[in-house]
mmCIF file of the N, C-alpha and C atoms, coordinates in Angstrom:
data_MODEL
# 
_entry.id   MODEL 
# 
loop_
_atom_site.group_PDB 
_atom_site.id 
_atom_site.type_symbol 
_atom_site.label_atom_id 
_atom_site.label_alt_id 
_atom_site.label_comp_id 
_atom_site.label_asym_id 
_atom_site.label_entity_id 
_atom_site.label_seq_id 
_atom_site.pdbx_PDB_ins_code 
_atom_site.Cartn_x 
_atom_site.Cartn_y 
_atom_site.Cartn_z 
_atom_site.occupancy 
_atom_site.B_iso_or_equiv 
_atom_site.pdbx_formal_charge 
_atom_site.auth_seq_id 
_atom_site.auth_comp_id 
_atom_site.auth_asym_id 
_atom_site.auth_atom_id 
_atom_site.pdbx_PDB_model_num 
ATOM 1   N N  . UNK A 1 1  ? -33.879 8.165  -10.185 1.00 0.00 ? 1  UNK A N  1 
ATOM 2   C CA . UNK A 1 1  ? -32.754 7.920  -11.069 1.00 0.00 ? 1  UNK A CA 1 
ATOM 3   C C  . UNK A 1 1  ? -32.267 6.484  -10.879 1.00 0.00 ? 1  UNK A C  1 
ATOM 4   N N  . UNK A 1 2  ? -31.906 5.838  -12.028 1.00 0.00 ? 2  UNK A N  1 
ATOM 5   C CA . UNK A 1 2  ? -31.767 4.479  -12.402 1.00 0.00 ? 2  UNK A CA 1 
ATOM 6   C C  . UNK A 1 2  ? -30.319 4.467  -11.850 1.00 0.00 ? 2  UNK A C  1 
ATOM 7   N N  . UNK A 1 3  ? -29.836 3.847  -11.150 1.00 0.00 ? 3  UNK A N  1 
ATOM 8   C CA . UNK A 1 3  ? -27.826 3.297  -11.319 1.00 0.00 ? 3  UNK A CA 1 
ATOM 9   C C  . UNK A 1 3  ? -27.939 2.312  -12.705 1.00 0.00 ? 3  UNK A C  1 
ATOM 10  N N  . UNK A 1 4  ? -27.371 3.124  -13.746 1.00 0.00 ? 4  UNK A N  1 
ATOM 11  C CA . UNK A 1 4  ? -26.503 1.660  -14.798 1.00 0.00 ? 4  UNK A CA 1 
ATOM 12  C C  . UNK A 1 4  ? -25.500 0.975  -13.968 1.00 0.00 ? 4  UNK A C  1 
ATOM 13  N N  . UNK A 1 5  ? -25.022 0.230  -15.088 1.00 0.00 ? 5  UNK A N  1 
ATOM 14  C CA . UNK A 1 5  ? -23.990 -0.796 -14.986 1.00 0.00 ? 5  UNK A CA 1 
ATOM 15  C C  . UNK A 1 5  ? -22.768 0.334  -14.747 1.00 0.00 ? 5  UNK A C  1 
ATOM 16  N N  . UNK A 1 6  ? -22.280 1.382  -15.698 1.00 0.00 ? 6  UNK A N  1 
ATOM 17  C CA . UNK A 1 6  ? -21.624 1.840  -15.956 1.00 0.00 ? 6  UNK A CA 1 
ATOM 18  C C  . UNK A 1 6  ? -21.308 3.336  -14.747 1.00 0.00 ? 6  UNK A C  1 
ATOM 19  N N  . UNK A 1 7  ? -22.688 3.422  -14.084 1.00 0.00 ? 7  UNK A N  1 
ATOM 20  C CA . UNK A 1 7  ? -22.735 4.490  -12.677 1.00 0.00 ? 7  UNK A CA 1 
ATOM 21  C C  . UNK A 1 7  ? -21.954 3.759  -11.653 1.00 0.00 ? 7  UNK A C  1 
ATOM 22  N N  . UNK A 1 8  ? -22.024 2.021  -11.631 1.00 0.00 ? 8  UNK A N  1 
ATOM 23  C CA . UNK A 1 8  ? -21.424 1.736  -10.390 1.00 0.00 ? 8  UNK A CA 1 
ATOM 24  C C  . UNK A 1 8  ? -19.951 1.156  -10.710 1.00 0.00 ? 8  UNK A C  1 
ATOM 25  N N  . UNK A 1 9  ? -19.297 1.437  -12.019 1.00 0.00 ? 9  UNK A N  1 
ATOM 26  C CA . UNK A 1 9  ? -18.230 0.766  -12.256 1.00 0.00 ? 9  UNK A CA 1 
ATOM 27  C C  . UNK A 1 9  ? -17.758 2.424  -11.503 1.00 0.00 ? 9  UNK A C  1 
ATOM 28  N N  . UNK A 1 10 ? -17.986 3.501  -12.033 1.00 0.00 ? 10 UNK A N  1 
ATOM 29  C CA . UNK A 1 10 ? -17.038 4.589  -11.902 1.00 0.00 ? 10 UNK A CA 1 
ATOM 30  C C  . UNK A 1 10 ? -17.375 4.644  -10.556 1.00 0.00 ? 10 UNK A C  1 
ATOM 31  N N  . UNK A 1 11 ? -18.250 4.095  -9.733  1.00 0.00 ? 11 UNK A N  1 
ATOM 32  C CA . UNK A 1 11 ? -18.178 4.503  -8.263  1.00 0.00 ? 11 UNK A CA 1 
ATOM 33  C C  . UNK A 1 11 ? -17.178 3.488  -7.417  1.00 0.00 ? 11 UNK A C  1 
ATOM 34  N N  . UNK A 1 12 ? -17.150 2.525  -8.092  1.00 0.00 ? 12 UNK A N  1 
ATOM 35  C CA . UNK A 1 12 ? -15.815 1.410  -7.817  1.00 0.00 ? 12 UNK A CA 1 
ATOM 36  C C  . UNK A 1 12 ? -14.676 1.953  -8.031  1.00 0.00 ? 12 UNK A C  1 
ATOM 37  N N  . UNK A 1 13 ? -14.871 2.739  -9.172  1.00 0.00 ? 13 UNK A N  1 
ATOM 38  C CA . UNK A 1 13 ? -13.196 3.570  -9.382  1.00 0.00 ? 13 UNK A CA 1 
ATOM 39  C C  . UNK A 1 13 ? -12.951 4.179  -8.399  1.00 0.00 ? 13 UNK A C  1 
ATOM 40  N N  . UNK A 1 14 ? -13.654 5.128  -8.538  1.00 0.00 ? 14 UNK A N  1 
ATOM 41  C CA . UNK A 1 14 ? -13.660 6.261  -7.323  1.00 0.00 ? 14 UNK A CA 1 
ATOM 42  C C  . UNK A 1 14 ? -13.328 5.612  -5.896  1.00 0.00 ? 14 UNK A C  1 
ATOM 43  N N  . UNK A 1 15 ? -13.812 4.830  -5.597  1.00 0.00 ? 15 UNK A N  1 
ATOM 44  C CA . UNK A 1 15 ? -13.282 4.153  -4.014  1.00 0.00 ? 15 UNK A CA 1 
ATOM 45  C C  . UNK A 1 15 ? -12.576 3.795  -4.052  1.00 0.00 ? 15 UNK A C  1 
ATOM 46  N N  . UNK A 1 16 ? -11.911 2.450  -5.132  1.00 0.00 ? 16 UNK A N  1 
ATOM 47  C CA . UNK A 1 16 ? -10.874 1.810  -5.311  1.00 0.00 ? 16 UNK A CA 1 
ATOM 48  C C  . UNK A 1 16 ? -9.211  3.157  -5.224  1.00 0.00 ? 16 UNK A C  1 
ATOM 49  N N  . UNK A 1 17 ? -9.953  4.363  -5.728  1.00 0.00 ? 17 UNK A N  1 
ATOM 50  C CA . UNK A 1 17 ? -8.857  5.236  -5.720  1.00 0.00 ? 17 UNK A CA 1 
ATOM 51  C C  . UNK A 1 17 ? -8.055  6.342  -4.688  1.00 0.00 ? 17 UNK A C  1 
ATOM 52  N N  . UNK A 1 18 ? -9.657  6.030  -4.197  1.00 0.00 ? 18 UNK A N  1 
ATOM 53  C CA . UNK A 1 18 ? -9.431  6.213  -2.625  1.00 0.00 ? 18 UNK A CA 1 
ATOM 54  C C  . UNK A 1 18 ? -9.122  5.626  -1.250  1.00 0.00 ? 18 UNK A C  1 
ATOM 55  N N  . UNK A 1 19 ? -9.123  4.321  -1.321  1.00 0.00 ? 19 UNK A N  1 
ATOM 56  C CA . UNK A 1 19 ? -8.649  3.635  -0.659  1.00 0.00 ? 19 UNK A CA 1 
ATOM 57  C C  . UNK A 1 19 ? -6.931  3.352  -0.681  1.00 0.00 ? 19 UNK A C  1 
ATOM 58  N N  . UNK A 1 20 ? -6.756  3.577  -2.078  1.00 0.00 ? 20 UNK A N  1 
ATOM 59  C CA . UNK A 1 20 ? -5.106  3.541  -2.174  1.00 0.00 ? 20 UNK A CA 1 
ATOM 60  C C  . UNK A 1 20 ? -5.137  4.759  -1.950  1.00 0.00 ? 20 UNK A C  1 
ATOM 61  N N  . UNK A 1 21 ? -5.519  6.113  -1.947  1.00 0.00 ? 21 UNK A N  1 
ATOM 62  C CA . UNK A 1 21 ? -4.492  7.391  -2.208  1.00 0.00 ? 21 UNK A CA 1 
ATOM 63  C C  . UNK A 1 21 ? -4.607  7.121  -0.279  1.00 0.00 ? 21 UNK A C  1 
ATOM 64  N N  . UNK A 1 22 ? -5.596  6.745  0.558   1.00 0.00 ? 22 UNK A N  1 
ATOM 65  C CA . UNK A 1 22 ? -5.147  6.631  1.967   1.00 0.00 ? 22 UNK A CA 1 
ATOM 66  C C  . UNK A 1 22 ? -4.340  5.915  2.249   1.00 0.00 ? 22 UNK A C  1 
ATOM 67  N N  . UNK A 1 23 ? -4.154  4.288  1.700   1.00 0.00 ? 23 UNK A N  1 
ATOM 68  C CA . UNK A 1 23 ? -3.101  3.701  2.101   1.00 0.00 ? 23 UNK A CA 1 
ATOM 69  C C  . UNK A 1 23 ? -1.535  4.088  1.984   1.00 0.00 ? 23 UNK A C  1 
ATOM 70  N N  . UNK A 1 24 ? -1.191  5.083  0.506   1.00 0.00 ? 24 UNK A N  1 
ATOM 71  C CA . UNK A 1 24 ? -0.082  5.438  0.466   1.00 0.00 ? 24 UNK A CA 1 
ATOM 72  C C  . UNK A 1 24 ? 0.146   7.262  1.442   1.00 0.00 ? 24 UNK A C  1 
ATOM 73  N N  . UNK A 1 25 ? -0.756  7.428  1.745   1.00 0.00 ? 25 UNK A N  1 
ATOM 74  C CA . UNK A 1 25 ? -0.483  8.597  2.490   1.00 0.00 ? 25 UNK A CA 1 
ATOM 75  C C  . UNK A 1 25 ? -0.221  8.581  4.087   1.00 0.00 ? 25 UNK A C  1 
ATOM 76  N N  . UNK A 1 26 ? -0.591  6.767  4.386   1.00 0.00 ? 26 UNK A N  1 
ATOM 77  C CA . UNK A 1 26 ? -0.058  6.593  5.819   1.00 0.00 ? 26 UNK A CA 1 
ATOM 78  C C  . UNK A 1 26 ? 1.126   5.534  5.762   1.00 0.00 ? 26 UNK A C  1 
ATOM 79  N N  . UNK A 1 27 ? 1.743   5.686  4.637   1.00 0.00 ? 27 UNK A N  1 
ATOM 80  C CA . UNK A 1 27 ? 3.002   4.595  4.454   1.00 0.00 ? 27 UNK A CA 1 
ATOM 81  C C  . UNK A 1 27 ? 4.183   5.916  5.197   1.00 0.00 ? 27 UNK A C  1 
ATOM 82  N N  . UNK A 1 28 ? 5.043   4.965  6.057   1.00 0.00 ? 28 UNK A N  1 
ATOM 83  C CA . UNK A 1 28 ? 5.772   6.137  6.575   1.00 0.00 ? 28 UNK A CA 1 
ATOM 84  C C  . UNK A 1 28 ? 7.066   5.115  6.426   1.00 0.00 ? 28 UNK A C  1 
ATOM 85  N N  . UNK A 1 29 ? 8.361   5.780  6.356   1.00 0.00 ? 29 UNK A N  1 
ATOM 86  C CA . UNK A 1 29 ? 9.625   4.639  5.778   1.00 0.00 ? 29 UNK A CA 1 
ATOM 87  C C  . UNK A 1 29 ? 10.070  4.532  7.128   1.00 0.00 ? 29 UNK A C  1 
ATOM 88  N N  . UNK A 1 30 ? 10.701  3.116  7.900   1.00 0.00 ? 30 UNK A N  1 
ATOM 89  C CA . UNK A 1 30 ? 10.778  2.397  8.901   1.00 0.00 ? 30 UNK A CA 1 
ATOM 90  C C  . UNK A 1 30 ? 12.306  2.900  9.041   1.00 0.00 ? 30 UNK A C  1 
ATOM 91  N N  . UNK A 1 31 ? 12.899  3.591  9.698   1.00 0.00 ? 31 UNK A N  1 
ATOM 92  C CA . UNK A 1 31 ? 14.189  4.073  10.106  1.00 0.00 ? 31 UNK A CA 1 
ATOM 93  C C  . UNK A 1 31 ? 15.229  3.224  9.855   1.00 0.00 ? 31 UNK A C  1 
ATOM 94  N N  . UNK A 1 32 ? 15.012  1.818  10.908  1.00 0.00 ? 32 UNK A N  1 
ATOM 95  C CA . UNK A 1 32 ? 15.938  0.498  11.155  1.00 0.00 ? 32 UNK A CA 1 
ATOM 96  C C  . UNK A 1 32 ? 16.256  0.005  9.310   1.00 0.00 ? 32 UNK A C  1 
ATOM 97  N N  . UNK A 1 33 ? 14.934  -0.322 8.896   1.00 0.00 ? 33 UNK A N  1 
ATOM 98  C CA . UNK A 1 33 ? 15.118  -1.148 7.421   1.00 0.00 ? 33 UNK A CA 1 
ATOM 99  C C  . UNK A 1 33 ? 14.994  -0.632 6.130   1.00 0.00 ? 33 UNK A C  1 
ATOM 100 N N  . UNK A 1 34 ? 14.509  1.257  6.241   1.00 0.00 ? 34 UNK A N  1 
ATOM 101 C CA . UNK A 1 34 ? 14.844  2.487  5.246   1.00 0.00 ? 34 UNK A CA 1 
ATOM 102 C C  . UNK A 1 34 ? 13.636  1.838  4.521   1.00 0.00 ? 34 UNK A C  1 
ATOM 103 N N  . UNK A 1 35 ? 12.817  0.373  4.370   1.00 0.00 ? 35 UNK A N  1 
ATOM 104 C CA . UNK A 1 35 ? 11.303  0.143  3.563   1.00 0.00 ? 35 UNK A CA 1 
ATOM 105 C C  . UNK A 1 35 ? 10.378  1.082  4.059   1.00 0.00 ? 35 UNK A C  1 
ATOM 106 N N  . UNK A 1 36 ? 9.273   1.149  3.203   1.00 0.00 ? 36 UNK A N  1 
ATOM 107 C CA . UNK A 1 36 ? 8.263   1.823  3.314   1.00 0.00 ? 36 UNK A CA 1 
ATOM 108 C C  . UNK A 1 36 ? 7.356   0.690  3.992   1.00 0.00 ? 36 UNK A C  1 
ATOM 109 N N  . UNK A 1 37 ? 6.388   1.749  5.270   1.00 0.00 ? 37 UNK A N  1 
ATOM 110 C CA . UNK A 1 37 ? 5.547   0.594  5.471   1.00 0.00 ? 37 UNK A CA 1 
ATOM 111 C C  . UNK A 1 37 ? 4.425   1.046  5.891   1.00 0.00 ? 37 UNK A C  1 
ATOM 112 N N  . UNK A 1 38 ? 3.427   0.534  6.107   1.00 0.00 ? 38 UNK A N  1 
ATOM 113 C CA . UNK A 1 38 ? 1.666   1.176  6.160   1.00 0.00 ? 38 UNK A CA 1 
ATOM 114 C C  . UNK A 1 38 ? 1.709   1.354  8.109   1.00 0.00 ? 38 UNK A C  1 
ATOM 115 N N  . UNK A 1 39 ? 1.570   2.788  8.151   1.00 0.00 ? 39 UNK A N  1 
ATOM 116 C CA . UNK A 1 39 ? 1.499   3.485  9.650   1.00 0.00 ? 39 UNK A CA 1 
ATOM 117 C C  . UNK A 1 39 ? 0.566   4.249  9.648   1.00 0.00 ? 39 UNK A C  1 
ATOM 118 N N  . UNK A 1 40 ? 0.030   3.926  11.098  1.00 0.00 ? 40 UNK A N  1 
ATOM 119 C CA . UNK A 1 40 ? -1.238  4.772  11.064  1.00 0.00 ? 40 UNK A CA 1 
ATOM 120 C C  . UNK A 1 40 ? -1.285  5.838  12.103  1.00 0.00 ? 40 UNK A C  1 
ATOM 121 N N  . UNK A 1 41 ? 0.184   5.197  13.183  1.00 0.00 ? 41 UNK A N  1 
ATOM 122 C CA . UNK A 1 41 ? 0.551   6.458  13.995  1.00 0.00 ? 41 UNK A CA 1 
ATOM 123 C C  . UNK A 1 41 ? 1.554   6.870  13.339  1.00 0.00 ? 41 UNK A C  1 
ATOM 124 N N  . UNK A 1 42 ? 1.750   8.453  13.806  1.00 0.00 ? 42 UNK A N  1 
ATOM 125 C CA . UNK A 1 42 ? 2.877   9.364  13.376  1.00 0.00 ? 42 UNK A CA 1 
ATOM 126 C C  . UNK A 1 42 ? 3.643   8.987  14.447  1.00 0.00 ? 42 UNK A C  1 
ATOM 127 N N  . UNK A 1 43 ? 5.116   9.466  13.628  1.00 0.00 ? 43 UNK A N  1 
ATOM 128 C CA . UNK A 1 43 ? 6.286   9.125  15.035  1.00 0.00 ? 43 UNK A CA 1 
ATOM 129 C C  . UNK A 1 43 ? 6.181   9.872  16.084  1.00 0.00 ? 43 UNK A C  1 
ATOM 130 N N  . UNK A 1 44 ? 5.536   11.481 15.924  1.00 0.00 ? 44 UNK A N  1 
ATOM 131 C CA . UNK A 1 44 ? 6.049   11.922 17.625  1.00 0.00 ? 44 UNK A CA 1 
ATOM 132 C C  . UNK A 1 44 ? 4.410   11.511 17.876  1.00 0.00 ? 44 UNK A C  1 
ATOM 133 N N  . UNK A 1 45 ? 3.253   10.594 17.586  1.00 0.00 ? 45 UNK A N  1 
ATOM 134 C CA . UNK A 1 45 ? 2.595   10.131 18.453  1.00 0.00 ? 45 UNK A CA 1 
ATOM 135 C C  . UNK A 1 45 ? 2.752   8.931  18.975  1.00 0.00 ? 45 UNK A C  1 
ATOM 136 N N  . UNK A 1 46 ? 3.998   7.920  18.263  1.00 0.00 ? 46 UNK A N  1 
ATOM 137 C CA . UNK A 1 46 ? 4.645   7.041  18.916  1.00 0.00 ? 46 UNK A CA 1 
ATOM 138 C C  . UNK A 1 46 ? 5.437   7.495  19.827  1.00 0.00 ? 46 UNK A C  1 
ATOM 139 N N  . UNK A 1 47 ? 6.211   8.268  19.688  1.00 0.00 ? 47 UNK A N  1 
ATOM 140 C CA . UNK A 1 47 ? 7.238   8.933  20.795  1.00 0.00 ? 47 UNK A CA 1 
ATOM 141 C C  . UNK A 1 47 ? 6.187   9.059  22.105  1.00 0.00 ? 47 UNK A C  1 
ATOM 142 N N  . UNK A 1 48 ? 5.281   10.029 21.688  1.00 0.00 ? 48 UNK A N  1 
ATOM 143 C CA . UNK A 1 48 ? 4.616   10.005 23.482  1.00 0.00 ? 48 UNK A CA 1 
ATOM 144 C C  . UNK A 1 48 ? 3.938   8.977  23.770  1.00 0.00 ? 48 UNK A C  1 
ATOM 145 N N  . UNK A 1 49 ? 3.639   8.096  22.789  1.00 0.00 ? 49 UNK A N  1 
ATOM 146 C CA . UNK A 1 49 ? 2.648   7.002  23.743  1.00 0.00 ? 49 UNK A CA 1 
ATOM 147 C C  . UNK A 1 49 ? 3.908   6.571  24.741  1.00 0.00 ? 49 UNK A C  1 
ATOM 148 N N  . UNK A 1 50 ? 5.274   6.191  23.754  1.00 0.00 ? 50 UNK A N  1 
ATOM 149 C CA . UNK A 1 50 ? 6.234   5.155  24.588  1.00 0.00 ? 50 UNK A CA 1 
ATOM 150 C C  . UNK A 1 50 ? 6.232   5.991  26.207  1.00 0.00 ? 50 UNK A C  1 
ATOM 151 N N  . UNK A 1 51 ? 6.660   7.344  26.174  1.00 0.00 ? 51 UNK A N  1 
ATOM 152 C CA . UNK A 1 51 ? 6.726   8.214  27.060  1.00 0.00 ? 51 UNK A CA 1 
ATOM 153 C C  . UNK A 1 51 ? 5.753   7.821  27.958  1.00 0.00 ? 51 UNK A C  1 
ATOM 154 N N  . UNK A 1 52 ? 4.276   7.578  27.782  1.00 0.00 ? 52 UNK A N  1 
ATOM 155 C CA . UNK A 1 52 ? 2.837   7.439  28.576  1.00 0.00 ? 52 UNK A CA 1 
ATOM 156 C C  . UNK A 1 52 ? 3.449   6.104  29.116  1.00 0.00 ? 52 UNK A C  1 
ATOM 157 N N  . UNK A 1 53 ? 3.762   5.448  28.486  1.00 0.00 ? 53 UNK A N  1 
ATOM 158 C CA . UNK A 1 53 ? 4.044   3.732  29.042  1.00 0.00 ? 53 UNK A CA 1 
ATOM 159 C C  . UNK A 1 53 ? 4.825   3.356  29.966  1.00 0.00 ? 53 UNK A C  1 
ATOM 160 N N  . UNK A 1 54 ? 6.191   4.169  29.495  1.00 0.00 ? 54 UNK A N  1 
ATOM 161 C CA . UNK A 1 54 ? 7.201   3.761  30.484  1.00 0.00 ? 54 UNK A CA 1 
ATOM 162 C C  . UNK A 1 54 ? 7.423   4.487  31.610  1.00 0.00 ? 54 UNK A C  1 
ATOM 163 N N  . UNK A 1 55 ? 6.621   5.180  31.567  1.00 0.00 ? 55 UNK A N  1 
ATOM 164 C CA . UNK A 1 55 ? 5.855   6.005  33.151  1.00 0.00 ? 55 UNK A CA 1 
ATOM 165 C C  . UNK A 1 55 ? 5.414   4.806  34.299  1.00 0.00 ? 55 UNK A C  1 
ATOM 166 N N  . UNK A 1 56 ? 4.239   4.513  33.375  1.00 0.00 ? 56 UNK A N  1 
ATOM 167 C CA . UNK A 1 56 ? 3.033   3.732  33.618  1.00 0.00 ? 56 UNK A CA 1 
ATOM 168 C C  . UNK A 1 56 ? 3.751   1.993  33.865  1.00 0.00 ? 56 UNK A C  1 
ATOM 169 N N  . UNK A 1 57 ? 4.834   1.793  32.903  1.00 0.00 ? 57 UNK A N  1 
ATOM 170 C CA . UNK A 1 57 ? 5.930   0.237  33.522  1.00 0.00 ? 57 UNK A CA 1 
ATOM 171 C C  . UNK A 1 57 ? 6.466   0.513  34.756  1.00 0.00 ? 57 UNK A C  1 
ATOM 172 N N  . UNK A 1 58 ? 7.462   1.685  34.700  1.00 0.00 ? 58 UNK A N  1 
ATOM 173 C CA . UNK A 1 58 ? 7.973   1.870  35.883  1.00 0.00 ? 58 UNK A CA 1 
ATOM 174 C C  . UNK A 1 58 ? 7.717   1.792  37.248  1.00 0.00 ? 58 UNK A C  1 
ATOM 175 N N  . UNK A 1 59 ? 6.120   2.713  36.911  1.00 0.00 ? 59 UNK A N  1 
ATOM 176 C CA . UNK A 1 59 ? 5.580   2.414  38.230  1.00 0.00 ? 59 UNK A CA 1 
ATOM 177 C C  . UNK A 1 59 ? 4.915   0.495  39.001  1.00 0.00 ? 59 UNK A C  1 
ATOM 178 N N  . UNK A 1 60 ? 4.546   0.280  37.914  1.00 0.00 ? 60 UNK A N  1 
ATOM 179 C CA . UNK A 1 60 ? 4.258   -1.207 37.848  1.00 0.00 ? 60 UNK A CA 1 
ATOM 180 C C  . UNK A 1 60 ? 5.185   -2.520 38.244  1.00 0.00 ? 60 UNK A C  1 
ATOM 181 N N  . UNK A 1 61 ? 5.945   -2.181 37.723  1.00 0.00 ? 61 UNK A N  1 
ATOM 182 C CA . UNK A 1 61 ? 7.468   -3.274 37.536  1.00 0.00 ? 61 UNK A CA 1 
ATOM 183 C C  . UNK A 1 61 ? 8.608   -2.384 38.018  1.00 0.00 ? 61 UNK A C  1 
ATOM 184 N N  . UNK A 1 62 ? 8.528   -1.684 38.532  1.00 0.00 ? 62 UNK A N  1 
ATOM 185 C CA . UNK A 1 62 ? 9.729   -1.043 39.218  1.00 0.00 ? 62 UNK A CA 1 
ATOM 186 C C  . UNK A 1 62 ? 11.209  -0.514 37.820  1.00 0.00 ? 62 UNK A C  1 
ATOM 187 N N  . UNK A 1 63 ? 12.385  0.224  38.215  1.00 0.00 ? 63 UNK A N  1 
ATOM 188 C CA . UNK A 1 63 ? 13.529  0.203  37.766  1.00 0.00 ? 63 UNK A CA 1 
ATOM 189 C C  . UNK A 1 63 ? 14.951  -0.047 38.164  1.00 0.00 ? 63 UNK A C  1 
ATOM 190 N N  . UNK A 1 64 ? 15.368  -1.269 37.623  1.00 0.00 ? 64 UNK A N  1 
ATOM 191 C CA . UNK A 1 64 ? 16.787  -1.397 38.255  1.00 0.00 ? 64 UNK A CA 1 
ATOM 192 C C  . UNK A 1 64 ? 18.091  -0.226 37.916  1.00 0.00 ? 64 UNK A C  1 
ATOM 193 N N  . UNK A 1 65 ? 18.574  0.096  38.752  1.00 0.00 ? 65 UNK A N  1 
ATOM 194 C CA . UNK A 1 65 ? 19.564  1.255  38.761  1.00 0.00 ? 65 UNK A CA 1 
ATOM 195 C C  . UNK A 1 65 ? 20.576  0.374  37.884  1.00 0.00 ? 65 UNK A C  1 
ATOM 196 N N  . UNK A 1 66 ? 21.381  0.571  36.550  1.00 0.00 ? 66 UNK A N  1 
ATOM 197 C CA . UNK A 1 66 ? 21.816  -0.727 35.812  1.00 0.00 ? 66 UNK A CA 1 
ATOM 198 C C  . UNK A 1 66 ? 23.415  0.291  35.573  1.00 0.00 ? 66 UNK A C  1 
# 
């Protein structure tokens, strides 16, 4: 089977339409500035990384009793 001209425009569609329906499905709205913005972590997998980290600072760099 031959690709026309016209097999690889609709396969351009097709990606082109898929590439946005992913980009707007990882837009998540930024709390501080209420904009929408392109995220690729979810918040409670931001929540535990910070959790993993400031384990992992503490022990490193110590904590001042403040």
């Amino acid at each position: 089977m031959r690709l026309t001209h016209s097999h690889l425009r609709v396969g351009r569609l097709l990606l082109g339409t898929a590439v946005v329906a992913v980009a707007l499905s990882t837009c998540a709205t930024n709390p501080v500035t209420g904009k929408k913005e392109l995220s690729f972590v979810s918040e409670s997998q931001e929540i535990s990384m910070g959790r993993d980290y400031a384990g992992q600072v503490s022990r490193e760099m110590g904590v001042y009793a403040d």
